[in-house]
N, C-alpha and C positions, 0 to 999 in steps of 0.2 A: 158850355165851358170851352177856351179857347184850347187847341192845339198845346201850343207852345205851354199852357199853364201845366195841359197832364204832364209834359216833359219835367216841366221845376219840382211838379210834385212827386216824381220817379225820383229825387235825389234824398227824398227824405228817409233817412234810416229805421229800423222796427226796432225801439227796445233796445237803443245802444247803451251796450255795456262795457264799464271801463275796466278791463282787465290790463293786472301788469306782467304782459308781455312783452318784451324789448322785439318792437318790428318795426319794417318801415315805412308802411302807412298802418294805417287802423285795422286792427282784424276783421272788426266788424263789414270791414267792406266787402269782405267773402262771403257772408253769412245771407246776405240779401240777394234772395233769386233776382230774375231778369224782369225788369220795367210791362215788358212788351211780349207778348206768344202768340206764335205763326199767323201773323198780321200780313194778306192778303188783300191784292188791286181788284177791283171791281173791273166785267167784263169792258165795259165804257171809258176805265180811267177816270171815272169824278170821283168815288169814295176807295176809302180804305177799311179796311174792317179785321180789328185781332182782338184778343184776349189781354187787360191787364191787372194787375195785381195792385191794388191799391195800400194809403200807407197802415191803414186799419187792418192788412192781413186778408181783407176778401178780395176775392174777383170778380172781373165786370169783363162783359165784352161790350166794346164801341164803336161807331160809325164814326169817319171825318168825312165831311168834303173837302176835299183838295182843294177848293177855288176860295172857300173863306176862310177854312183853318177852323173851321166851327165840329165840335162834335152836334151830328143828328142826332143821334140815339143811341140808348146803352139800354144792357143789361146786365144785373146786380145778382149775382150769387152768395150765399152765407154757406159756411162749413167746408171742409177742406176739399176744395174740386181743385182740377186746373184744368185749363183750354187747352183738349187735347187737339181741335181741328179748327179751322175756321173756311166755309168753303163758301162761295158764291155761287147759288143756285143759277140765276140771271141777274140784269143791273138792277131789279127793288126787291131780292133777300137773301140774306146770311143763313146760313146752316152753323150751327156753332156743338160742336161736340166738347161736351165735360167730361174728364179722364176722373175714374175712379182711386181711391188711394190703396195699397195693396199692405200689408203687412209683410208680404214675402217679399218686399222690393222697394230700393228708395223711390221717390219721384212719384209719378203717376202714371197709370197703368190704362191702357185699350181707352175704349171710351165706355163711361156708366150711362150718362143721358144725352140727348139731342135736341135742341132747342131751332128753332125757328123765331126769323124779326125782318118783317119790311125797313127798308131803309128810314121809311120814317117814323121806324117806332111803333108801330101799331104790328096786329098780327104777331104776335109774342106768342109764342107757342109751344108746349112741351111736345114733342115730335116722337121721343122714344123716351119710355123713364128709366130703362135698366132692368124691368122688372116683367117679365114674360113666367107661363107654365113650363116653358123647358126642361129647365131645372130650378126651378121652384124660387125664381126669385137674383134677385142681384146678376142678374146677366150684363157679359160686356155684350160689344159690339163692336164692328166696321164698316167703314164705307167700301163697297166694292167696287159702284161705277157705277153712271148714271143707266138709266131704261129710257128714258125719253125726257123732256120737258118738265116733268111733275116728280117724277119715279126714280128713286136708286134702288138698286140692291146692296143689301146688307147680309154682313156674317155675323150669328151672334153666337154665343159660347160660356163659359160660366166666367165669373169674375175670379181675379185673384189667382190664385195660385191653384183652382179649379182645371185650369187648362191644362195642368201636368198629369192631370190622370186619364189625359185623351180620350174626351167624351166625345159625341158625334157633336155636327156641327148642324146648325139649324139655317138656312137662306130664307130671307123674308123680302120683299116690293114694300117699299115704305114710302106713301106719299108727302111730300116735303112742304105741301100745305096743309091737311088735315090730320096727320100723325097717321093718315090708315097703315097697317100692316096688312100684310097679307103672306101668309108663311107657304112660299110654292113648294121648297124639299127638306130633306135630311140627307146630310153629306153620308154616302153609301162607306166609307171608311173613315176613321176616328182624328179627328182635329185638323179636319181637311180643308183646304181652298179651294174654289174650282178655277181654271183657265177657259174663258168662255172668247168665242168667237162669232163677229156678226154673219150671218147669212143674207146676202148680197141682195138674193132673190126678195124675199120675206122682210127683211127687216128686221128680223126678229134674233137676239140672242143664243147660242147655244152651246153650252156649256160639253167640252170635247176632253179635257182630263180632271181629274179632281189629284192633288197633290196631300198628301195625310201622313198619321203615323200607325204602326204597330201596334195594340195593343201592350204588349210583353215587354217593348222594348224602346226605350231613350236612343239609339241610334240605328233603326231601323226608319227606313223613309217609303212609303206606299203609294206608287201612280198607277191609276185607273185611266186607261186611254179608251178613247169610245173606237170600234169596230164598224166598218158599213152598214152591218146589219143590227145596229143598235146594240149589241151588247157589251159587257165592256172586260178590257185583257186588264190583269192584275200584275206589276211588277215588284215585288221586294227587294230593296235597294240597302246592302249592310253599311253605315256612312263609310267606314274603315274600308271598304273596298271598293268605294269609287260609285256614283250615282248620274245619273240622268235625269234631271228634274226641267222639266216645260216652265217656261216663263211668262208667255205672252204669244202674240201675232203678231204681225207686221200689219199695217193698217189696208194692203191689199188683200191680205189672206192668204196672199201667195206663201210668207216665209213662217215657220216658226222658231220660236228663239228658246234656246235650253241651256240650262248650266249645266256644266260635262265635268266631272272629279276620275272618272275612270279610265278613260285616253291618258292621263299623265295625275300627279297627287295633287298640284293645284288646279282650282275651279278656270274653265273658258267658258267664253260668249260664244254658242254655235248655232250659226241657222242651217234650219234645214227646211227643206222644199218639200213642200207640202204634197206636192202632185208627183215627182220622183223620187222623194226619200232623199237627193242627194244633199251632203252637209257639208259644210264651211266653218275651221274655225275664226272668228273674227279678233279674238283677243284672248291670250294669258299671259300672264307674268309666270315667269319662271320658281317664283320665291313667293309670293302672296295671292291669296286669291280673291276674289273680285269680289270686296263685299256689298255691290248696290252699284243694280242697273236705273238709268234714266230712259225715262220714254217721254217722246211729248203729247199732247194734246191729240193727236190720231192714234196714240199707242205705238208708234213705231219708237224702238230702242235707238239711241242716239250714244250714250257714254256710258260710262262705266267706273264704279270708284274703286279703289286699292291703296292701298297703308302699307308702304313698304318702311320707307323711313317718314316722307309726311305725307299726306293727304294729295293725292294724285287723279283728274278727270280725265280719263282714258278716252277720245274720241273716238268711237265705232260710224259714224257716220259725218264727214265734213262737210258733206251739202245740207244735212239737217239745220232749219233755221233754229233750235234752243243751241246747240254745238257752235255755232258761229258768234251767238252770243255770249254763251263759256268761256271761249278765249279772249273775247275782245274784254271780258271783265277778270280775266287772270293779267291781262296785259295792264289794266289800270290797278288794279291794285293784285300788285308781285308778293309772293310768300305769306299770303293768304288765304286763308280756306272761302268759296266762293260755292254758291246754293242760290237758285233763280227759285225764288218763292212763288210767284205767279206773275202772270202780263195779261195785257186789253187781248180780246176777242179777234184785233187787227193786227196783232204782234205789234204793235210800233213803240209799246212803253210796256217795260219790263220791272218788277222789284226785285231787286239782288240784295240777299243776306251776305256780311262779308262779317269773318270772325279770324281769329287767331288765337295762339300760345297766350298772348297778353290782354285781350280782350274776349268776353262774350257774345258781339256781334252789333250791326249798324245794320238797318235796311238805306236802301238807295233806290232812285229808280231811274233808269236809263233808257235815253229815248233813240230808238233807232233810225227812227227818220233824218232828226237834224243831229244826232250824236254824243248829246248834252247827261250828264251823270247829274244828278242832284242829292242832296243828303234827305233823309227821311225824318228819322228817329233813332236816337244813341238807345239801345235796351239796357244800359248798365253808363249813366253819364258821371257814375261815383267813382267807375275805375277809369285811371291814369296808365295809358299802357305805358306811355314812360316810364312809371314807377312800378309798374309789375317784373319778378322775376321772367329769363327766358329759359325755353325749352329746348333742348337738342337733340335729335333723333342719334342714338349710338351703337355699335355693332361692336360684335369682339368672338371670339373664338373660345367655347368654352372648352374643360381639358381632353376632349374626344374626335376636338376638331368640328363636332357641330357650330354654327356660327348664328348667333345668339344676338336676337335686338333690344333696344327697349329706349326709355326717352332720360336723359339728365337734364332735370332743370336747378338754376342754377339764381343765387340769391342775386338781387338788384348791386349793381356797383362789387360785386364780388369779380373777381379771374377763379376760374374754373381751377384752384389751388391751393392745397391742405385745408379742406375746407371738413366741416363737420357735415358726416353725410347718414342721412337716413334711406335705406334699404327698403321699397314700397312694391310687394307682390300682391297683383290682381288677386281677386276673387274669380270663382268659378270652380275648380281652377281650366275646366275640357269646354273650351267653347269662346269665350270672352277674352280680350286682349286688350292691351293698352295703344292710345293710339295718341298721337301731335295734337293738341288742340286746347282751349283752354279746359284746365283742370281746377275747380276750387279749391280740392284737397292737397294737390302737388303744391301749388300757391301760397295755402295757409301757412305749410313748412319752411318753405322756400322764403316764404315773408320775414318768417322770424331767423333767419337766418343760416337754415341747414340746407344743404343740396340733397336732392331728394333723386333717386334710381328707382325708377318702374321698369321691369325688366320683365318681358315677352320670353318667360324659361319656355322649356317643350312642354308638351300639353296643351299649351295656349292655342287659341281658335286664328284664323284666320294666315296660317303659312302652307298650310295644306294637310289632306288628310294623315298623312306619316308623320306629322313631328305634331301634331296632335290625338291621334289614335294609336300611335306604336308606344306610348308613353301611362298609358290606363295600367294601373298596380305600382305605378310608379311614386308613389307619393312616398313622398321623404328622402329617394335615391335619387335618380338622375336627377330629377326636376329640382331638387332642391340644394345639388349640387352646382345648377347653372346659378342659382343665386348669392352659392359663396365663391363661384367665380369670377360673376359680375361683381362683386365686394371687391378683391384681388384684382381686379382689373382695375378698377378705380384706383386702389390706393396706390399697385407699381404705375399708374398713370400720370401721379402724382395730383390727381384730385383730392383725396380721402386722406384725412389725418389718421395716420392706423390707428388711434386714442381714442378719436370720436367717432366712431360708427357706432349706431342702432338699427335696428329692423322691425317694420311696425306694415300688420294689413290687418284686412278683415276679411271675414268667413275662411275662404280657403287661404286665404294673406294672413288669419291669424295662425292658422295652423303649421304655416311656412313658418312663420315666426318664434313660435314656439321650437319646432323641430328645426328651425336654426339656433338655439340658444341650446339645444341638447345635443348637436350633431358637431358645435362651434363652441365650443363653451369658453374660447379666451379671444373669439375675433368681434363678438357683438358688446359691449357694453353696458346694451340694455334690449328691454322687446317689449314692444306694448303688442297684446290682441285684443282682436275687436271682435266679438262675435263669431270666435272662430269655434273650428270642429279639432279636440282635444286628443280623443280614445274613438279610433276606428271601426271598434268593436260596440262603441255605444253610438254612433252613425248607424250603422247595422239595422237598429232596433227601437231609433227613436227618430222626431222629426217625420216629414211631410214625404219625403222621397224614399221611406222605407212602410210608408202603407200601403204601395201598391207592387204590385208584381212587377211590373215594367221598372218600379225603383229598386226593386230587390235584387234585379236582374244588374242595373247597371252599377248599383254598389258594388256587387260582387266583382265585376269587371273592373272599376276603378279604383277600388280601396286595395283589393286583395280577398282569394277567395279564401280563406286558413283563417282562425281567430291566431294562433302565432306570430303569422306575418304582418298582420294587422297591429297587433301588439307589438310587433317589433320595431314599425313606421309610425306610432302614436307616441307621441309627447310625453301625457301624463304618467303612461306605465313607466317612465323614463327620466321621472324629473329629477332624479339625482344626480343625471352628469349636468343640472343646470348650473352655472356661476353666475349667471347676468342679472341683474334686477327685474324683474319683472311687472305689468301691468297689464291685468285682463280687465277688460268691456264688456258688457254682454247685455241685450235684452230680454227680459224677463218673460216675453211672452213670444221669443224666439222659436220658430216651430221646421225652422232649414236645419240651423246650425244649434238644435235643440238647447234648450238650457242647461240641460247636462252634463253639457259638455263643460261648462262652465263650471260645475260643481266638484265633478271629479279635477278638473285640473287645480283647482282651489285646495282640495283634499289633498292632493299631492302634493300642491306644493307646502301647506300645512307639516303634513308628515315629514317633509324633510327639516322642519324650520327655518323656510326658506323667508329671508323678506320681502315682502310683494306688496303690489296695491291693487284695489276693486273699485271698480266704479260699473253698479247697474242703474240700467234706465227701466223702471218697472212697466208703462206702458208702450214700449216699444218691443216690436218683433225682430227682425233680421236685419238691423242699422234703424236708427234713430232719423225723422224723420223733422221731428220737432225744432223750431229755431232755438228756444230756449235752450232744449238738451242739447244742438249740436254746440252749443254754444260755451256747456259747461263740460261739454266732453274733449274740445279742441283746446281750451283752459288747461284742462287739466293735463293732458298729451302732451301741451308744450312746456308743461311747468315741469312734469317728468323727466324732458327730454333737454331741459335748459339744467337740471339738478345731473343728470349723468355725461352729456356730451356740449353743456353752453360753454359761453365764454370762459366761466370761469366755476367749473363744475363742481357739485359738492353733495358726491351721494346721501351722506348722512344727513344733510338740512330738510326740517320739516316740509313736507308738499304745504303746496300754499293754501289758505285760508283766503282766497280771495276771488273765487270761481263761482258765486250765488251769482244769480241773475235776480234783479229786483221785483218782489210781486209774485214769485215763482219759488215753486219748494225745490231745497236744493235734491240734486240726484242721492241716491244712496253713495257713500264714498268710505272704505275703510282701508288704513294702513297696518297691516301685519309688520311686527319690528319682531319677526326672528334675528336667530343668529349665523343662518347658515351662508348668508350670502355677501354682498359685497367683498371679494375680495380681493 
């Protein structure tokens, strides 16, 4: 099959369904992942090789040659995998890693299996199945780095959401033609990486710190550095008070490279000199911290990435050959987010990912010798960035003077003015942040006509350790204070219709949400949650993060250590100062944001005879996963959301009856018509 034809057949849609949403292209255009996944040059430059999703829903990974446009050879997967990796051993075989699907998590998770395939198709081979004595079964896995010629080392671990209860870590030598393993250790501390360094003399590998966690504890971080005489020094690192975590080597061995959080609150790049101790810091930002170093092909570190307002390559080295090629492709394509996926063995041709706010991404590949950029493949040729909503990175001052970011995107052909705006707090909520870049979700809203605010409140991960770790017991005060600031900011900004605003997340976004509708009870409108956590006190004692010690621990640190206070920052104890309409989400076999939490808020709102709407997804966990559900769940969201803040809003009009997807049984969906609310 030609090239060009898998490209026509990336444009066919799965299962389009005619929903009546007033947007301004099709919704369905968001619902359909990416064409193409992490599709990788061959060391040679003759073929290409990635992972793609076909219009039946399954995936394949394929070979092209570049020189005829011909696919060599593929391989056909059934049941829900996706191409977690795709790597080139030499120029005749693929390593293809399949990601596992997690129920604790959208998307796909580490990698489940490894497959092997010569170029021409033959030698197809199960490499790793996922399925080791470690822990009995369903193990992920990683590539750590090659051993030689034939050999990587790998990390394996438990799948799923396994890894939260910091089990050791097992290292294996896996041969990448006959599948051999060979299990050489067990990480000496629990959910650990090692940092291994070549020895010059020998040749041979050797593994100088292991980086791990605590047992007891979610923000505790554990480095083992090896001593001369073989033994090894243990350091415990609280995150809240600043860490030193090893990265890498320099491909001399002369430098080593560390992330430093406790010289100042945000993370630097620092080498230090191996043979005199002495350190260098090479890069922080004052306001964000670095989340992702690049190294090339020898390991020596080259850049550095940071999200302050958008997506920024920090140069740590300008003679680095990938850093010269960084800029030369920031320079052709400006206000774009820019990711060199691989290049030939000679450096002379390069494949560059390039994405944005309005798109999903294009490879390219750009030839350094004579200069020349060519087009590859569109991953997504359904979307029209012309016709996509854009993003804005925005800042504002919330009422303490802390200064507060997050992104506005904003509907196609609109001015950023009286416009109907939804209110969209991350999940997490200590750890994860919202960042520039394309969003489906921001999108799907944005499409149908509302501006949408993702707001980076405190707690949020990556501004540094104090305005994310001085903020734990904080849930429902400050933190959820920045989000009815960032409202107020909008509307004296003269963005926000004060009429039309609602507030809509998940997990910890639904939680926001709710405790915005009981903290705000005449500024929101309306609130949809989605799988959120309700009653603080029923976090405590139910879900996946309260079976182990180390979750018991960090509840206690971030909910509130009292059942009082806990009740005091929950929702459900509280839903009598609600006025806003409401709509809870939830998956039925949710085990984060337990389902309980969904019952009790349901009960409350019950008790008050509040009017509300339900919509569960029975075999979904902690978000919906499924194209069908997401598809009757984003239906539903905007029929919600077009009945209390549309054009032409009309609380009282039935939710619509037109949210089945064909062939597919509809979600569970019920309308409570109390009296307590709309008023």
């Amino acid at each position: 099959m030609k090239f060009s034809n898998l490209v026509k057949a990336a444009a066919v849609l799965l299962g389009l369904l005619s929903l009546s949403i007033k947007a301004q292209v099709p919704i369905e255009t968001f619902f359909k992942g990416v064409s193409y996944a992490n599709m990788r040059l061959s060391p040679n430059g003759k073929f290409l090789a990635a992972g793609k999703v076909l219009p039946s829903g399954e995936m394949h990974a394929f070979i092209i040659n570049r020189k005829t446009n011909e696919m060599v050879s593929e391989m056909k997967f059934a049941g829900k995998l996706g191409v977690s990796s795709v790597t080139w051993l030499n120029d005749k075989r693929v390593i293809v890693g399949l990601g596992f699907a997690s129920e604790m998590s959208e998307g796909f998770g580490g990698i489940g299996q490894l497959l092997g395939m010569d170029i021409d198709g033959s030698r197809k081979d199960i490499l790793w199945s996922g399925q080791t004595s470690d822990y009995g079964g369903n193990e992920g896995m990683r590539l750590i780095g090659p051993l030689d010629a034939e050999n990587y080392l790998i990390s394996v671990y438990p799948s799923g959401s396994g890894m939260s209860k910091f089990p050791y870590t097992y290292i294996y030598k896996l041969n990448m033609y006959t599948g051999e393993a060979t299990k050489l250790y067990r990480s000496p501390i629990r959910a650990a990486s090692p940092i291994r360094k070549k020895n010059k003399e020998t040749g041979e590998w050797e593994v100088t710190h292991w980086v791990g966690k605590a047992a007891d504890s979610f923000s505790s971080t554990v480095v083992l550095t090896k001593k001369e005489d073989g033994s090894w020094e243990e350091i415990r690192y609280e995150e809240n008070e600043g860490m030193r975590i090893p990265r890498g080597y320099s491909s001399d061995g002369k430098w080593l490279y560390v992330r430093d959080t406790i010289s100042a609150p945000t993370s630097a790049v620092v080498k230090v000199n191996v043979k005199t101790g002495e350190e260098t810091i090479i890069y922080r930002h004052p306001k964000v911290d670095v989340s992702q170093m690049f190294q090339d092909d020898n390991g020596d570190f080259w850049g550095a990435l940071i999200n302050y307002d958008y997506p920024k390559v920090v140069i740590l080295d300008e003679d680095n050959y990938y850093a010269q090629v960084q800029l030369k492709m920031e320079a052709a394509f400006p206000n774009q987010a820019i990711q060199i996926a691989s290049k030939t063995a000679d450096s002379t041709e390069w494949l560059i990912h390039v994405s944005s706010d309005k798109h999903p991404g294009k490879y390219y590949i750009f030839n350094q010798f004579d200069g020349s950029l060519k087009f590859v493949v569109n991953r997504a040729d359904w979307v029209d960035p012309k016709e996509m909503p854009t993003t804005h990175a925005i800042r504002f001052n919330a009422r303490d003077g802390l200064e507060i970011g997050g992104y506005l995107t904003v509907p196609k052909g609109k001015n950023a003015k009286n416009l109907p705006l939804i209110i969209l707090p991350h999940g997490g909520p200590h750890g994860p942040r919202d960042v520039w870049g394309w969003n489906s979700e921001r999108n799907i809203l944005a499409n149908a006509g509302y501006a949408v605010l993702a707001v980076n409140y405190r707690g949020s991960g990556g501004f540094g350790r104090n305005f994310q770790y001085d903020w734990y017991g904080h849930w429902g005060l400050e933190m959820q204070d920045d989000l009815t600031d960032a409202t107020y900011w909008a509307i004296n900004s003269g963005i926000a219709n004060v009429d039309r605003v609602c507030i809509y997340g998940a997990s910890y976004g639904g939680y926001a949400t709710l405790m915005g509708l009981v903290k705000e009870p005449d500024l929101y409108k309306c609130g949809i949650g989605y799988v959120g956590v309700y009653d603080l006190n029923v976090m405590m004692y139910t879900g996946d993060v309260a079976m182990r010690k180390a979750g018991k621990n960090y509840l206690n640190w971030a909910l509130g250590d009292t059942e009082e206070k806990r009740r005091a920052q929950s929702p459900a104890p509280n839903a009598e100062k609600i006025n806003s309409p409401v709509f809870l989400m939830h998956g039925m076999l949710d085990y984060r944001a337990h389902f309980e939490n969904y019952v009790v808020m349901r009960d409350a709102l019950l008790e008050q005879d509040h009017r509300f709407e339900t919509l569960l997804i029975p075999r979904a966990g902690h978000g919906a996963r499924d194209q069908s559900s997401r598809k009757q769940i984003f239906c539903r969201m905007l029929d919600f959301f077009d009945r209390h803040i549309g054009e032409k809003p009309d609380p009282m009009r039935a939710p619509s009856t037109d949210c089945d997807v064909e062939g597919v049984d509809p979600l569970p969906f019920e309308y409570f018509a109390g009296k307590g609310a709309y008023k």
